[in-house]
Backbone as a ProteinNet text record, in pm:
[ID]
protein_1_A
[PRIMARY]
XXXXXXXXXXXXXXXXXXXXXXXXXXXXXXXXXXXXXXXXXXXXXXXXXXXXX
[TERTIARY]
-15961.2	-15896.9	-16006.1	-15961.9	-16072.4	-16049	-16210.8	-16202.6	-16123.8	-16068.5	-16000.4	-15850	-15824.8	-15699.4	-15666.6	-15754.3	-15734.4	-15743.2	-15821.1	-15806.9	-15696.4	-15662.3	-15514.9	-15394.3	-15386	-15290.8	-15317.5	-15409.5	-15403.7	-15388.3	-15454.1	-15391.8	-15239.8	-15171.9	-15012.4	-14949.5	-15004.2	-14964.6	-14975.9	-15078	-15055.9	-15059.4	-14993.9	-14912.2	-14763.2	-14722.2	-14581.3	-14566	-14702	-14702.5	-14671.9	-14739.1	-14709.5	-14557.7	-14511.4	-14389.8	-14267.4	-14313	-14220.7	-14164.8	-14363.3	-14351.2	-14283.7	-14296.3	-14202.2	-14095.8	-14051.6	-13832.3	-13825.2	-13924	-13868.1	-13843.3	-13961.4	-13968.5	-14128.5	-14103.6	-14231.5	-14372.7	-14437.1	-14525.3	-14623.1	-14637.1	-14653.9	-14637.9	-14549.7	-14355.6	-14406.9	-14377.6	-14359.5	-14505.8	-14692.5	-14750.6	-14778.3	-14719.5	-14727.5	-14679.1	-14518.3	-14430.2	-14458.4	-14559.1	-14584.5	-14715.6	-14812.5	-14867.4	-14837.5	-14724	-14657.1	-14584.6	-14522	-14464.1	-14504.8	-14568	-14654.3	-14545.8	-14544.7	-14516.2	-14310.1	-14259.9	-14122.7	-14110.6	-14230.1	-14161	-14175.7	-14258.8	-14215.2	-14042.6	-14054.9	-13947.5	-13772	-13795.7	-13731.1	-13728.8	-13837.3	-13826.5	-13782.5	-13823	-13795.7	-13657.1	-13624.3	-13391.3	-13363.9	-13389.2	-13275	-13223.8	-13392.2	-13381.9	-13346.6	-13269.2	-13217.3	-13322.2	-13307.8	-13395.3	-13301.4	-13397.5	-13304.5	-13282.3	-13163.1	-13141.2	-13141
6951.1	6906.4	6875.6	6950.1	6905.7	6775.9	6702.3	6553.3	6536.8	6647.6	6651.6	6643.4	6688.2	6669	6553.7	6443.1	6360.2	6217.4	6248.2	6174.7	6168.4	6309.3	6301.1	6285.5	6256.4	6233.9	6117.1	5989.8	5840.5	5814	5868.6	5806	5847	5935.7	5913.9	5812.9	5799.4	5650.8	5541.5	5564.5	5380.2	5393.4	5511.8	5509.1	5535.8	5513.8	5516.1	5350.8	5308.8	5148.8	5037.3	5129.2	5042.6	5068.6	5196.3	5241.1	5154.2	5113	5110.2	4913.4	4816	4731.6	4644	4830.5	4764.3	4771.3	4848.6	4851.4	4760.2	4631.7	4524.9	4548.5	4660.5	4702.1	4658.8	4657.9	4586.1	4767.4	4701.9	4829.7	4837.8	4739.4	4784.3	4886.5	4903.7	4961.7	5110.8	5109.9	5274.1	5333.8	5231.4	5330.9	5368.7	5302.3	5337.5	5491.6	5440.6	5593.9	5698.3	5664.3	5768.6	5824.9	5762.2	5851.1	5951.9	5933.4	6026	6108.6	6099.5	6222.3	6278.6	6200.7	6237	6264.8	6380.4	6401.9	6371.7	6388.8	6371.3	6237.1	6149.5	6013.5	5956.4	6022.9	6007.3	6062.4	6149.7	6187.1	6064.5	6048.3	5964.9	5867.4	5785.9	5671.1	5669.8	5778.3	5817.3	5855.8	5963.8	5991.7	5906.2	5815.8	5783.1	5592.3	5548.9	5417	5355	5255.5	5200.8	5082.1	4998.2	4854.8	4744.8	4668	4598	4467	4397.4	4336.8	4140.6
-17463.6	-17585.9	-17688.3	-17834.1	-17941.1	-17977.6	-18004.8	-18090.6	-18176.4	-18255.6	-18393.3	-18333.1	-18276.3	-18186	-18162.2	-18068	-17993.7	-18150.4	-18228.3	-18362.2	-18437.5	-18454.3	-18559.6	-18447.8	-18303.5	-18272.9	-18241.7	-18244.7	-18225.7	-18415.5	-18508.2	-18600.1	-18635	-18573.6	-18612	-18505.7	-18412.8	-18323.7	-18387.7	-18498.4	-18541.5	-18712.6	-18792.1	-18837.3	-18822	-18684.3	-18641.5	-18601.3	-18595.7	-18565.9	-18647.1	-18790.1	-18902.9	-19004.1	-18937.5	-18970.2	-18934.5	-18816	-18684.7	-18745.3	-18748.9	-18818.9	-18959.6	-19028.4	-19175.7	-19154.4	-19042.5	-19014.1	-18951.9	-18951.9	-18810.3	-18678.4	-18623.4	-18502.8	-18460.2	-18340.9	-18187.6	-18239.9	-18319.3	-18320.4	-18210.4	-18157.2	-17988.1	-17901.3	-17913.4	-17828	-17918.2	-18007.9	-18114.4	-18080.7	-18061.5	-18085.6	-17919.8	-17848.7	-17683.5	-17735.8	-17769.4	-17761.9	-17843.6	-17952.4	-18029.6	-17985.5	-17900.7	-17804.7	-17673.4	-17626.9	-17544.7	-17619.3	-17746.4	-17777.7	-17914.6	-17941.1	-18079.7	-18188.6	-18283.2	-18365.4	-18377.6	-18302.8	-18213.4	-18221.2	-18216.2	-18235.6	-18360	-18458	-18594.1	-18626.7	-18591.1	-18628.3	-18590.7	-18453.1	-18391	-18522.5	-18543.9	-18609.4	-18746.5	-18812.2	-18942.3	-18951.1	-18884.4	-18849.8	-18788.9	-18688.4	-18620.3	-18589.3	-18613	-18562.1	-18712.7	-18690.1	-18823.5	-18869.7	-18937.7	-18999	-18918	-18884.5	-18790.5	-18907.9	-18927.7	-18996.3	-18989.1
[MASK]
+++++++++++++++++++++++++++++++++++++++++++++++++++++

């Protein structure tokens, strides 16, 4: 695996962290999961998870 790889897929983990943070979500939790599925869990978070109120 290239460095450039392994870089741009930890910084979309913890901009899914700080994503995850402004909807009132555990950015903990999102950049675990946005390292196992990477790009799929932006997506997840962006369609599907609501703002928790």
């Amino acid at each position: 695996m290239s460095t450039g790889y392994v870089v741009g897929w930890g910084t979309l983990a913890l901009i899914n962290a700080g994503l995850a943070q402004a909807k009132g979500h555990s950015g903990l939790v999102w950049f675990v999961i946005s390292l196992l599925l990477g790009p799929l869990a932006t997506l997840l978070l962006v369609a599907l998870v609501r703002r928790k109120v």
